[in-house]
N, C-alpha and C positions, 0 to 999 in steps of 0.2 A: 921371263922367257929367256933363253939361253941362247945367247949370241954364236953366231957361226959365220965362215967363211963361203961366200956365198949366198942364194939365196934361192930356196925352195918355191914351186910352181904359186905354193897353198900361200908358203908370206907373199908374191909378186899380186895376187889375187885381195890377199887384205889392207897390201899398201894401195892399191886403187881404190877397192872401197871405201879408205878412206885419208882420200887425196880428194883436191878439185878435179882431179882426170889430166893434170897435164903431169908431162915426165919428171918435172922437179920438185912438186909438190908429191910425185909416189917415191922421187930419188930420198927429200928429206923425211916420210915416213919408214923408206926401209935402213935410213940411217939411222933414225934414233930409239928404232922399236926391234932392229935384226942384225945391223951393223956391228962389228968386232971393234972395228976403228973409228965407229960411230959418223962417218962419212959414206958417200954415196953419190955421185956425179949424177946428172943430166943422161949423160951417154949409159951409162952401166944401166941405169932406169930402164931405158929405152931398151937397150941391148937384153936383158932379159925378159922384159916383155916379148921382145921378138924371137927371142929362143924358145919359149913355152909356146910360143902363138895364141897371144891372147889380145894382139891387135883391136881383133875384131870385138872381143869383151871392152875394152875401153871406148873404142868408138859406140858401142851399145850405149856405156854409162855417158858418155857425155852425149850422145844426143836424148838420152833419157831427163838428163838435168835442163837439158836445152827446152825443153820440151815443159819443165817444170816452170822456167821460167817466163816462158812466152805466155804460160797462163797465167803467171804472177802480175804482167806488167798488163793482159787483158783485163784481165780483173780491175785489176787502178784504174785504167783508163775506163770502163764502164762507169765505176765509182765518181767519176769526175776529178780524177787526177790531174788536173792543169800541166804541174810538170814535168810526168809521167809521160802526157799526149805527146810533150811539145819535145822531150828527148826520142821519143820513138818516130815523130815524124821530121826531126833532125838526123836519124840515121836512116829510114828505111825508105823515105825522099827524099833525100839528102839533095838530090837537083834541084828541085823546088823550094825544100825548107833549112837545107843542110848552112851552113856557116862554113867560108873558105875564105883560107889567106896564101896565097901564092907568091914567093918572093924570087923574081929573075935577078941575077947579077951577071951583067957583062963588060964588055970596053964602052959600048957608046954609050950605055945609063949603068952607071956604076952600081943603083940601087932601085930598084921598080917593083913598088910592091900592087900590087891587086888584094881589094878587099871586098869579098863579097858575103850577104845576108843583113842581120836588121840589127848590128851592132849599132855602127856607123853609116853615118852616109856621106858621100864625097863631099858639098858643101861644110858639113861640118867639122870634116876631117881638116880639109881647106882653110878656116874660122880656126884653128887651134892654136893657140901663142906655142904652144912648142913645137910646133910641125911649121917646117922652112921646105920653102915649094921652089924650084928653081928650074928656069923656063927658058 
C-alpha cells in the first residue's frame, strides 16, 4: 500500500480494527502500515480520530472487546478456574479480597507501611530476621 502524508478516514478506521483500541496501539498500526516516516505519535492517533469523529466507533470497539472478555473470565470461572475466581474477586471486591500496601512517609515516622490482605500477617511480618521494628 503506498504511503502518504497524512491519513485517510478508511486507514484511521483500519488501524483501529486492528489495534487493542487504545491511541498508541492505532498510532503504531498507522505508522507501520500508512506512515511516510514510518512514525506516528499517541497525539496524531488521537487527533485524527477526533477529526473524522470516530470517537464513538472506538469506544463501540472497546466496550465490544470488554464485553468479549468478561465472558471469557465467566466462562473460567464456571469451569472452576481457582485463579481466574480469585483475580476477579481481588479486583471486583477488592475491599473485601483486594491486596493493599500503603506506604506513608513523614517527619515523625520517617517510614509506615500498612499491609493489608492474606500475603502476610503482622506477627509474622514481626518474626522476620530481616524486618527491624523500632518502637
Amino acid at each position: 500500500m503506498p504511503k502518504n502524508k497524512g491519513f485517510t478516514r478508511e486507514q484511521i478506521i483500519e488501524a483501529i480494527d486492528n489495534s487493542d483500541y487504545t491511541y498508541n496501539s492505532v498510532a503504531t498500526y498507522l505508522a507501520v502500515m500508512f506512515s511516510k516516516s514510518g512514525k506516528c505519535t499517541h497525539d496524531t492517533a488521537k487527533s485524527y480520530i477526533q477529526k473524522y469523529n470516530l470517537e464513538e466507533y472506538l469506544n463501540f470497539k472497546t466496550t465490544e472487546i470488554s464485553k468479549d472478555c468478561i465472558q471469557i473470565i465467566r466462562k473460567a470461572i464456571k469451569k472452576g478456574d481457582v485463579k481466574t475466581a480469585k483475580w476477579w474477586l481481588e479486583r471486583v471486591l477488592r475491599d473485601k479480597f483486594g491486596n493493599e500496601v500503603v506506604v506513608h512517609n513523614d517527619n515523625k515516622d520517617p517510614l509506615n507501611i500498612n499491609l493489608s490482605g492474606d500475603f502476610l500477617t503482622a506477627d509474622k511480618l514481626q518474626e522476620s530476621p530481616t524486618v527491624e521494628i523500632n518502637k
